[in-house]
N, C-alpha and C positions, 0 to 999 in steps of 0.2 A: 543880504537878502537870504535869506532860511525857506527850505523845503515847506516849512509848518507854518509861516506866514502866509499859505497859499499864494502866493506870485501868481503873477498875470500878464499879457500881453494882448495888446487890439490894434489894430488898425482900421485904416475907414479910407472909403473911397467912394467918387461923386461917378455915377452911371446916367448918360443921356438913355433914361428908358426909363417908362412908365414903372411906378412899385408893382404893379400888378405882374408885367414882366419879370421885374428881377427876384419876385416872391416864387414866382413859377419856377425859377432857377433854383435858387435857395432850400426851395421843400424839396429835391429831387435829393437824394441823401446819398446817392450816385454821383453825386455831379464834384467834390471834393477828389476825389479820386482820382478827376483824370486832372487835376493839376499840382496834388500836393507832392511831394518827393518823398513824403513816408506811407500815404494812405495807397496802397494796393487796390481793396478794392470791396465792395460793399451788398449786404443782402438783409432782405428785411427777413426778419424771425417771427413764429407764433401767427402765420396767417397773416399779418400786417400785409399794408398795401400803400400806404399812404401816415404821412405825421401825424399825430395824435398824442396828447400827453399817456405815457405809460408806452407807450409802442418800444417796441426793440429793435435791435438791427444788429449786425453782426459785423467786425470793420477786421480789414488785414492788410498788416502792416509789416513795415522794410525799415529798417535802420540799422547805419554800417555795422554800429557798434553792439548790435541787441539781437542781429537776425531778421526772424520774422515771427509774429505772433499775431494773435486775433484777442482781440477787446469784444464783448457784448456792452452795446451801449442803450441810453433809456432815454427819450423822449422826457424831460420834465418840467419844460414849459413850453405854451406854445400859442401866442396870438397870431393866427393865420394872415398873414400882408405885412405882419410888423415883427414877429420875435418867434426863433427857433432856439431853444437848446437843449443839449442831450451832453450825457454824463456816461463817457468809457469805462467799464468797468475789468476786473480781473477775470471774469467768468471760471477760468481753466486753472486759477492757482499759478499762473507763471512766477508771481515776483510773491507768494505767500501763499496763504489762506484766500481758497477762493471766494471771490464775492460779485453779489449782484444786487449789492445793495447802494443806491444813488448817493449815500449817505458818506460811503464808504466810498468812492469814485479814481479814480485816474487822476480824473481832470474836469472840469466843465467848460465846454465850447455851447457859442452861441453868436446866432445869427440876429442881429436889428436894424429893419430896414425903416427909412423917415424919408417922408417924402419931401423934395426940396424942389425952389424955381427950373425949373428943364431937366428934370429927373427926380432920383433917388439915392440920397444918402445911406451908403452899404457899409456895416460894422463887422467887422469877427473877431470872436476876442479866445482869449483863450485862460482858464486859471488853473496852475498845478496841483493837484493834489484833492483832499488829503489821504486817498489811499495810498496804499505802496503800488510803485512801478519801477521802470527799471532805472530812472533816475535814482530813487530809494537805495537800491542795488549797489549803484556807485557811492552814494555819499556815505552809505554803511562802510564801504570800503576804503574809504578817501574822507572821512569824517572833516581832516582840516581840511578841504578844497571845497565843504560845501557851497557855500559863495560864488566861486568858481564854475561850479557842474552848474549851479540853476542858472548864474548867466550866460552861461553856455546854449543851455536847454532853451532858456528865454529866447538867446537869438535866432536858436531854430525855428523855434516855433514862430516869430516873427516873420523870418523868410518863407516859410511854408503861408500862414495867411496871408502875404503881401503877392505871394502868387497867385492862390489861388481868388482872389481879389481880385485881380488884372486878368486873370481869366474869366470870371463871372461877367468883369463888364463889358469883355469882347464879345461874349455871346448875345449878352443883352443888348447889344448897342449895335447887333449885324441885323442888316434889313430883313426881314422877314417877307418870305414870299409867301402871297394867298392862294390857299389851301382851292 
């Protein structure tokens, strides 16, 4: 498995709670944050307030081996009850030439929610590249252990969406008291 293959990883999980609910969760672009182990913490840019394709957001992040840095990320699709995703970008030039071009990305994460019998079926997936990041970083370094760093990378990134997964559906699935 090759950096330039774009690699990917998803998982998916069954939430006793209406899509409506767990959409609510989902669009809060906030709400990753408080369970992933790398996402710090999040703000929308340009006046944003809410999802929208073309919206931006600003993400800051932790990892042992990289520090911390901030991605501007972009909104690039988005059917409202059923599909979010947005694409982190280099904004600052950490790992190159900066970019804020969707084209050029990180990564592309994405949220798809489908509605199932006594709930909703919750997806998040995740695909590397093809911009430079700090993965790039390494495998520039380590060229024969590419293989290596991306299934490396893969399993993080699997453990970070399988959490915050399990946390998405504790909230949606805790009783709601009327307002």
């Amino acid at each position: 498995m090759r950096y330039a293959d774009g690699p990917g990883v998803a998982a998916s999980i069954e939430v006793a709670a209406d899509p409506a609910r767990v959409w609510e969760l989902v669009a809060d672009i906030g709400l990753p944050a408080r369970f992933s182990p790398e996402l710090l913490r999040v703000e929308w840019l340009d006046g944003a307030a809410a999802p929208a394709v073309g919206a931006r957001f600003a993400g800051h992040n932790r990892h042992p081996m990289l520090g911390e840095w901030r991605t501007v990320s972009q909104i690039v699709e988005l059917v409202p009850g059923r599909v979010m995703a947005w694409c982190p970008m280099d904004a600052d030039g950490r790992y190159g030439e900066p970019s804020a071009d969707p084209a050029a990305a990180m990564a592309t994460w994405r949220f798809e929610l489908e509605p199932v019998p006594g709930g909703t079926r919750l997806e998040l997936s995740a695909r590397i590249g093809p911009g430079r990041s700090g993965l790039t970083l390494a495998i520039e370094r380590w060229p024969d252990k590419e293989e290596a760093i991306v299934a490396t990378r893969l399993a993080e990134l699997r453990a970070g969406i399988e959490t915050t997964l399990d946390g998405i559906r504790a909230l949606a699935e805790e009783p709601r008291v009327p307002r």
